[in-house]
TORRO-535201 format. One line per field, with one value per residue (C-alpha): residue number from 1; residue in three letters; x, y, z. Coordinates in steps of 0.05 Angstrom, whole numbers, plus 5000, padded with zeros to 4 digits. Layout:
TORRO-535201
num: NUM,...;
residuo: ALA,...;
xx: X,...;
yy: Y,...;
zz: Z,...;
end
This chain:
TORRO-535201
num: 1,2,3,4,5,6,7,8,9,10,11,12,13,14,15,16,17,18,19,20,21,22,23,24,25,26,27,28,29,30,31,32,33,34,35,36,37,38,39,40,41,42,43,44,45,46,47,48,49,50,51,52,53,54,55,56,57,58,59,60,61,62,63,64,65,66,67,68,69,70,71,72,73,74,75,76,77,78,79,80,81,82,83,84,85,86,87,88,89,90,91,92,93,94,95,96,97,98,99,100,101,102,103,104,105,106,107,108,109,110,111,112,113,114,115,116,117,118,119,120,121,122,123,124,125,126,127,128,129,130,131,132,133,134,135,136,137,138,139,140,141,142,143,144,145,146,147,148,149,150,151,152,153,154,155,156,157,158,159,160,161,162,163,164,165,166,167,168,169,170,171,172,173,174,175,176,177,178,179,180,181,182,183,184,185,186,187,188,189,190,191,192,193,194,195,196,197,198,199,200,201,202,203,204,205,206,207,208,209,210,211,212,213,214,215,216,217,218,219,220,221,222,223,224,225,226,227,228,229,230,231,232,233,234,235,236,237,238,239,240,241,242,243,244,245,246,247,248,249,250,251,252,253,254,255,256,257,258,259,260,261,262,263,264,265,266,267,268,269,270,271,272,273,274,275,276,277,278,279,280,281,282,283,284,285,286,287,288,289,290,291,292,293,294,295,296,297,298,299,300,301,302,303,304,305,306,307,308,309,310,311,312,313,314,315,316,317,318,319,320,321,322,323,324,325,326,327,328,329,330,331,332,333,334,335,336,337,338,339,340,341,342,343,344,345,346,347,348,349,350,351,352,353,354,355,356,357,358,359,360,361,362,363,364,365,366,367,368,369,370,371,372,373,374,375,376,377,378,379,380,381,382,383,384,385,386,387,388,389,390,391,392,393,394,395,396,397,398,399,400,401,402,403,404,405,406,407,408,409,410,411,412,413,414,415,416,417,418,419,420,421,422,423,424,425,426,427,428,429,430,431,432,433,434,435,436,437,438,439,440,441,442,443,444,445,446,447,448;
residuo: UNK,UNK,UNK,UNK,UNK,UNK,UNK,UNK,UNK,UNK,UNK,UNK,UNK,UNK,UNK,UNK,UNK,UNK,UNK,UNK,UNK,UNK,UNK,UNK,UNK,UNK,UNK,UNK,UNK,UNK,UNK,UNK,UNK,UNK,UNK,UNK,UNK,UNK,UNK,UNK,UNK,UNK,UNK,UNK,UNK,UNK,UNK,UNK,UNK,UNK,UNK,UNK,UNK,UNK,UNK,UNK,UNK,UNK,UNK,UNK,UNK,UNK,UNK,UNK,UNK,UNK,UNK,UNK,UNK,UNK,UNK,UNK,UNK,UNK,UNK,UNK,UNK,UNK,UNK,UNK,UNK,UNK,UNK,UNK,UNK,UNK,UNK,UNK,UNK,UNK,UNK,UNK,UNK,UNK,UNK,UNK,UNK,UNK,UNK,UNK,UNK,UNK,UNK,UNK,UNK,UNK,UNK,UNK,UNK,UNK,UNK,UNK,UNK,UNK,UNK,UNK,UNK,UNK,UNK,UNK,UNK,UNK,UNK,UNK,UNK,UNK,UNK,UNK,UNK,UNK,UNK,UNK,UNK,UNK,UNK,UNK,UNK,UNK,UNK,UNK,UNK,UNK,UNK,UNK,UNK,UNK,UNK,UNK,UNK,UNK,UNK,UNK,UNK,UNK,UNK,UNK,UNK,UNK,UNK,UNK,UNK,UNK,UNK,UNK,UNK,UNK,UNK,UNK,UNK,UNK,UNK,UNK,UNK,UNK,UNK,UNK,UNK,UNK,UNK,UNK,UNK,UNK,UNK,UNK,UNK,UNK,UNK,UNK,UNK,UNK,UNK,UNK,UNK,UNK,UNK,UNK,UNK,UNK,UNK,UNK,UNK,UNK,UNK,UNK,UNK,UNK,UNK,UNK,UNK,UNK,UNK,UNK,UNK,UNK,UNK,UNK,UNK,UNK,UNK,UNK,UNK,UNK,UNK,UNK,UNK,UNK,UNK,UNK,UNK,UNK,UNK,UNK,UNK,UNK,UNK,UNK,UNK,UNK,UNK,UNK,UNK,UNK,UNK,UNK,UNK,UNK,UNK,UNK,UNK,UNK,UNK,UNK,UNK,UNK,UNK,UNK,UNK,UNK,UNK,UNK,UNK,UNK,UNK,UNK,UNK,UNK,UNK,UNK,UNK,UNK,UNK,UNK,UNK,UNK,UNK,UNK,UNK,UNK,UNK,UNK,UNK,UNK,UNK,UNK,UNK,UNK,UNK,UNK,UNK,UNK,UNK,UNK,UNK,UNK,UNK,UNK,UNK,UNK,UNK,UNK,UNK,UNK,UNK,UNK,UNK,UNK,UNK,UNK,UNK,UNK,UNK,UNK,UNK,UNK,UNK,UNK,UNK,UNK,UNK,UNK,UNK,UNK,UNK,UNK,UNK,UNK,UNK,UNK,UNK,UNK,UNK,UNK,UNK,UNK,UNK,UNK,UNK,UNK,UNK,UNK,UNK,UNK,UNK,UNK,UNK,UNK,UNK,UNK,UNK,UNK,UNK,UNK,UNK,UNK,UNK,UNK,UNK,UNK,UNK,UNK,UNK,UNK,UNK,UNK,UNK,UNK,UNK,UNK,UNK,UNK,UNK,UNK,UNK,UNK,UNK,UNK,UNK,UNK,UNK,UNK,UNK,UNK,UNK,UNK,UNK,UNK,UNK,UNK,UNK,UNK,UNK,UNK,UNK,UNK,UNK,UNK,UNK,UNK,UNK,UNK,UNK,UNK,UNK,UNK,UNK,UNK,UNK,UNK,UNK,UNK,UNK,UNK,UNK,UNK,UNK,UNK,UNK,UNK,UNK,UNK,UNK,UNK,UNK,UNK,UNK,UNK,UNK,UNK,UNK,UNK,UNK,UNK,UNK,UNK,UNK,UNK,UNK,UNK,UNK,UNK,UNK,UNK,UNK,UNK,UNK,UNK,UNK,UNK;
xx: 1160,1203,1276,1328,1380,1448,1510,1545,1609,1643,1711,1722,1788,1825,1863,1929,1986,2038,2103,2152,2121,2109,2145,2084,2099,2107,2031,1983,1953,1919,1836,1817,1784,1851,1904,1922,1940,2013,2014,1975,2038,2080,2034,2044,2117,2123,2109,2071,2027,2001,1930,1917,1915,1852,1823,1838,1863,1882,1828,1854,1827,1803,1766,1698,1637,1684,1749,1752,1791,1728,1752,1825,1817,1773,1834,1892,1850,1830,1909,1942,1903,1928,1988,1995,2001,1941,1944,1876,1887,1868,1826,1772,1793,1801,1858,1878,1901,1952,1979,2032,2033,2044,2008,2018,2067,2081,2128,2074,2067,2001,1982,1906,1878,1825,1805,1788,1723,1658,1600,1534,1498,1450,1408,1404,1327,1353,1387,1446,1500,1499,1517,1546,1563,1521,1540,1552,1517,1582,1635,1585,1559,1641,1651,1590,1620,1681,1648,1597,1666,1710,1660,1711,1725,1793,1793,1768,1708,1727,1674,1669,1642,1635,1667,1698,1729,1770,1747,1761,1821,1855,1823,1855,1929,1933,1918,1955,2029,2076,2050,2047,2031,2088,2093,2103,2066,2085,2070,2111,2047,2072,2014,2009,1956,1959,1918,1864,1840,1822,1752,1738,1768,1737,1661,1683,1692,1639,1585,1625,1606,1525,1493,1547,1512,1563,1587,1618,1685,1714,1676,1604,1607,1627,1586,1522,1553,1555,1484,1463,1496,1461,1412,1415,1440,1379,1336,1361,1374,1336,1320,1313,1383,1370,1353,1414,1388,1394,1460,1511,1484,1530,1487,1486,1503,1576,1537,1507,1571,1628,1705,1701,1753,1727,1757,1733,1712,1732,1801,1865,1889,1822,1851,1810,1840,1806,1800,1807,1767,1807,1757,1781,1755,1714,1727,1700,1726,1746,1769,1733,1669,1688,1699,1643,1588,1623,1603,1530,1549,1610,1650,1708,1773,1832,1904,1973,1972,2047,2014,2045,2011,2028,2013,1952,1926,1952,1901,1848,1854,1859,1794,1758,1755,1697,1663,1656,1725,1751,1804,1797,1871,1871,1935,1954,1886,1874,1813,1790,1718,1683,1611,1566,1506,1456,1447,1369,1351,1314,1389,1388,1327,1320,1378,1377,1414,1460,1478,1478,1531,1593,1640,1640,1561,1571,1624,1580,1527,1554,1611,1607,1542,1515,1572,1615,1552,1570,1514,1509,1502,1568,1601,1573,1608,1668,1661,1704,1724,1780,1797,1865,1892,1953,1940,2007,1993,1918,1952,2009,1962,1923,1989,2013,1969,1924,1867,1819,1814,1827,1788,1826,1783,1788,1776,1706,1701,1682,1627,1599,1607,1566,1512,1498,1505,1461,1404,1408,1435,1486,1556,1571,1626,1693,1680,1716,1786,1802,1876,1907,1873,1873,1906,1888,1905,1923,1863,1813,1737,1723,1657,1665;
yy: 4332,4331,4355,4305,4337,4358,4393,4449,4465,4527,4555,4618,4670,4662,4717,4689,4713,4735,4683,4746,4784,4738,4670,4627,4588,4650,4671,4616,4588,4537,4542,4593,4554,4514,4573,4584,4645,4620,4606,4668,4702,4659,4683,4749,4744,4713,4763,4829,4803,4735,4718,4713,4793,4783,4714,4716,4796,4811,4847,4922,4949,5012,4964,4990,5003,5042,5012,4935,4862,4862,4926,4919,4861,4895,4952,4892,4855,4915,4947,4875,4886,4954,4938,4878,4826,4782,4774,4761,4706,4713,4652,4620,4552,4499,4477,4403,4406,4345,4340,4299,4284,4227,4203,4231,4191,4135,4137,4120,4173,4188,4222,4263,4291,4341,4402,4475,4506,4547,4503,4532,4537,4501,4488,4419,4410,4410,4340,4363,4383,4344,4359,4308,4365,4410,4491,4544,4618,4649,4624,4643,4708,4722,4690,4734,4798,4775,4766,4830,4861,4847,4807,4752,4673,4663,4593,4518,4483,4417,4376,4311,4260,4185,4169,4102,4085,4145,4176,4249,4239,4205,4267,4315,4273,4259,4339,4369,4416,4434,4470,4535,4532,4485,4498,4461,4481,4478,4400,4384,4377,4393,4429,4440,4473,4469,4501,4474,4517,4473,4481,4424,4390,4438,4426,4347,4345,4397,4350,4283,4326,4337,4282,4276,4285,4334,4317,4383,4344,4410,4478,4472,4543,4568,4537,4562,4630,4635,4616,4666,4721,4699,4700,4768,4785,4758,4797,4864,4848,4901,4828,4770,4717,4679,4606,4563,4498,4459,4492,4553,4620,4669,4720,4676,4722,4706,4710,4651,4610,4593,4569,4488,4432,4370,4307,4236,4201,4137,4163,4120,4195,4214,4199,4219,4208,4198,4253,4232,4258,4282,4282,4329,4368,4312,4311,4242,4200,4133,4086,4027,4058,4073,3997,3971,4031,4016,3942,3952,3983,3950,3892,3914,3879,3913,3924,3926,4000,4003,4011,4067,4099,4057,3996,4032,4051,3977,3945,3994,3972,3902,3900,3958,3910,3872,3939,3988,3989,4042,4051,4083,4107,4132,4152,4074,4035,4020,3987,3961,3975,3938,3893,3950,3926,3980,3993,3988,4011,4079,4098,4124,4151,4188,4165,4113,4047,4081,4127,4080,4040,4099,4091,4170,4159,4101,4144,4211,4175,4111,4133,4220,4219,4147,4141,4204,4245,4301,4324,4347,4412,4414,4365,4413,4474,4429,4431,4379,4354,4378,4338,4324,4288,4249,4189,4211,4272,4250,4196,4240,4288,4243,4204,4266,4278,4335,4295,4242,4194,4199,4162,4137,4107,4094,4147,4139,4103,4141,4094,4117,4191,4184,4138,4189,4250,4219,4196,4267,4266,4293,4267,4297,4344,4333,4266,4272,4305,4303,4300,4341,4406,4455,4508,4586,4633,4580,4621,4667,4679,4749,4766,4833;
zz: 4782,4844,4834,4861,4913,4870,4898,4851,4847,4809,4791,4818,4806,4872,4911,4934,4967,4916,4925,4909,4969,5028,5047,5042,5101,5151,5122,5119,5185,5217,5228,5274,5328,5330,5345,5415,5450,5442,5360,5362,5380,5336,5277,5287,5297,5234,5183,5188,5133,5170,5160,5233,5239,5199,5221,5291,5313,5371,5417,5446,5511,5478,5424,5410,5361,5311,5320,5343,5313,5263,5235,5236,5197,5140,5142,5128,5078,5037,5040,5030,4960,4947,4958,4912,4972,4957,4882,4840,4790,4718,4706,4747,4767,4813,4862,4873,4941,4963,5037,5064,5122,5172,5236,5294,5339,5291,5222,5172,5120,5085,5025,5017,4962,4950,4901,4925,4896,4912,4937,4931,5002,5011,5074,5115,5104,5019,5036,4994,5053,5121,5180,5238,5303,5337,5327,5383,5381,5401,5348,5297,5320,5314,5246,5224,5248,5212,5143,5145,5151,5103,5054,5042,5060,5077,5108,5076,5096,5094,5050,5043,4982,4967,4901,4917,4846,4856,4798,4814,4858,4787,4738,4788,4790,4722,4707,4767,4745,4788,4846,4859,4923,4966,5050,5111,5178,5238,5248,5193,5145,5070,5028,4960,4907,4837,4791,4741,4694,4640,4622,4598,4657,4701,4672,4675,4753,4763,4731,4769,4825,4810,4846,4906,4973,5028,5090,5132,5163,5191,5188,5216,5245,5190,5143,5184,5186,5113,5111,5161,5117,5052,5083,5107,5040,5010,5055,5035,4958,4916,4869,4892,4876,4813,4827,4808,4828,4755,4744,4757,4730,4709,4751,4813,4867,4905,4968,4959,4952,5005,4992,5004,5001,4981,5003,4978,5038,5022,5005,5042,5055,5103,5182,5235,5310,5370,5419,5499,5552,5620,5676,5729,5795,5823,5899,5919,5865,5873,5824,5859,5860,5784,5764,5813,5780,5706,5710,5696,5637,5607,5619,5661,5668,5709,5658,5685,5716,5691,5618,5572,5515,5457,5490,5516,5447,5423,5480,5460,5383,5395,5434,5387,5327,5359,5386,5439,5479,5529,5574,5631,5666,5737,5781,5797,5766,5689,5668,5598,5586,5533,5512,5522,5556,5558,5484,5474,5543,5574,5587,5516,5510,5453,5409,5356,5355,5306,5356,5418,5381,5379,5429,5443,5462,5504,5542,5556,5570,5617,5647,5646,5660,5691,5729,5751,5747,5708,5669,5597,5609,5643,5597,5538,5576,5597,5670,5693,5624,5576,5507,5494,5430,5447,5488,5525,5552,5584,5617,5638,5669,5712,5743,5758,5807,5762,5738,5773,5710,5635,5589,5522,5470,5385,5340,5302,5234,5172,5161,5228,5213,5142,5174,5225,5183,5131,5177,5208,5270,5307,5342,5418,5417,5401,5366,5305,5291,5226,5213,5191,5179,5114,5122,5118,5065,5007,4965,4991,4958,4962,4951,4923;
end
């Protein structure tokens, strides 16, 4: 008899930074792949006990095979224990994890929920954890080096679920003390972890939990890092890793788990913003022969070129609610972009109607590629192309004379990001951004 697909979810006994030691707000950190060069340097003036001298070192010239970031980090992680600045907590448990936050450039404050615990790994082919974004060797060949090193998971994959009564979001509110953990970052984001130890409680969202499929939000790279060292793990274990897959054994091997955050995905908390495309380095562009070679893909009406941002993003709303809609901003020309009319055609070869129908699809393939002619190989290596968040800035940029066009567009639905996921496929780059992000450091899973 055929087993159906679960997820499984476990307590675990947290390290965390010890409150009387650090300032938690001078120590936690934003994602890896999301710290600059500058908050680098902010990080490490903050305290000498940041989590970026382990996540995200700086590299030395004289850096080599015996002495590199990989192994500095292993060095701080294993004397921040000695010395009592990453505390091991007594029970295992799990976290309810609230941030407050509000949108970026408008007033409107929002409130997410979600819980911290191990997830077992599990690969794609089990149907249990989808993906929706492609993975790079390099970031996880780094990540890997990371883990062998200091055997430990210090940052949040961010997982989501579909419970849309809201079931576990009210067992975790209802249950939730004061928190222990309570910081602001550096975008004004307050986070704070309490902790569930309950067992009963703990067993009751655990088994809530069973039959929930897994979407990765945030955290692909790491997520298929962690697989590639169980799986490396697994390959030079003495015995092979008792099977777990109709429940937690207590013998289940902490290799075969990773630190998740899961977020219901039908939550009013779960934002994701658009990210816009600046198109730049193109020497014989014109934004006639843009709205003349855009017109046998879209409709294409010209917009006062006096446009700001919020009316920009109002414009690009207003027309997204009956589809497709893009706006396309050059130095003096705007143009509205909507009524897609190659969906169907050889132009997407290869990609289903689900697919076709994103916004982020129709602009790679149209406009980057149909119409500008950059291909996707050099879109995938962003030649020509950086992504910028705020609507402001890309339209900044190209009036100031730095950019040939910036293309502004809606951020993609939920809706879209679980049909794609769950019919497994894959979004281009740089389609979703998930706001805002968990932070590093609030617990840490070490494996040994």
């Amino acid at each position: 008899m055929s087993v159906s697909p679960m997820s499984h979810i476990s307590p675990f006994r947290a390290l965390r930074y010890d409150p009387a030691r650090v300032d938690l707000s001078k120590v936690v950190t934003q994602p890896y792949d999301k710290i600059t060069p500058e908050m680098q340097e902010r990080y490490y003036a903050a305290s000498p006990h940041n989590l970026v001298r382990i996540i995200l070192g700086k590299r030395e010239a004289a850096d080599g095979a015996g002495e590199n970031t990989y192994t500095r980090a292993a060095a701080y992680f294993n004397d921040w224990r000695r010395q009592g600045i990453f505390l091991h907590e007594a029970q295992p448990s799990i976290y309810d994890y609230v941030q407050d936050f509000t949108v970026p450039g408008e007033s409107k404050e929002i409130r997410r929920r979600g819980f911290i615990a191990l997830g077992e790994l599990e690969d794609y082919s089990d149907n249990v954890v989808f993906r929706h974004e492609q993975t790079l060797a390099k970031p996880k060949a780094d990540r890997l080096d990371l883990l062998r090193a200091t055997r430990a998971h210090f940052g949040q994959l961010f997982m989501l679920y579909s419970d849309p009564a809201g079931e576990i979001d009210g067992l975790l509110s209802a249950a939730a003390a004061a928190p222990e953990i309570d910081a602001r970052d550096e975008y004004g984001v307050r986070h704070r972890v309490s902790k569930i130890s309950d067992p009963a409680l703990v067993d009751l969202v655990r088994s809530k939990m069973r039959d929930k499929k897994l979407i990765i939000a945030d955290g692909h790279h790491r997520y298929e890092t962690a697989l590639n060292y169980r799986n490396e793990r697994r390959s030079s274990a003495e015995t092979a890793p008792p099977t777990s897959r109709h429940g937690f054994s207590s013998e289940i091997f902490p290799y075969e788990l990773v630190m998740m955050t899961f977020v219901n995905m039908e939550s009013p908390g779960l934002l994701i913003l658009p990210t816009h495309r600046v198109v730049q380095g193109l020497a014989s562009f014109s934004p006639d022969e843009l709205r003349h070679r855009a017109k046998q893909f879209f409709s294409v009406e010209e917009v006062d070129a006096s446009v700001d941002a919020l009316r920009a993003t109002g414009i690009l709303r207003e027309a997204g609610h009956a589809g497709t809609a893009l706006l396309a901003v050059t130095a003096d020309r705007v143009f509205l972009l909507d009524t897609p009319q190659a969906v169907g055609s050889n132009f997407f070869s290869g990609l289903s109607l689900g697919q076709q129908s994103l916004d982020v699809v129709q602009l790679h393939k149209c406009l980057l590629e149909g119409v500008l002619g950059i291909s996707e190989e050099a879109i995938r290596n962003q030649q020509n192309i950086s992504y910028v968040r705020d609507a402001e800035e890309a339209m900044a940029r190209v009036r100031a004379g730095g950019a040939n066009v910036a293309f502004l567009m809606n951020p993609v639905r939920m809706r879209q990001v679980r049909d794609i996921a769950f019919a497994g496929e894959v979004l281009p780059q740089k389609s979703t951004d998930f706001y805002p992000k968990l932070l590093s450091g609030l617990t840490i899973y070490a494996l040994e």
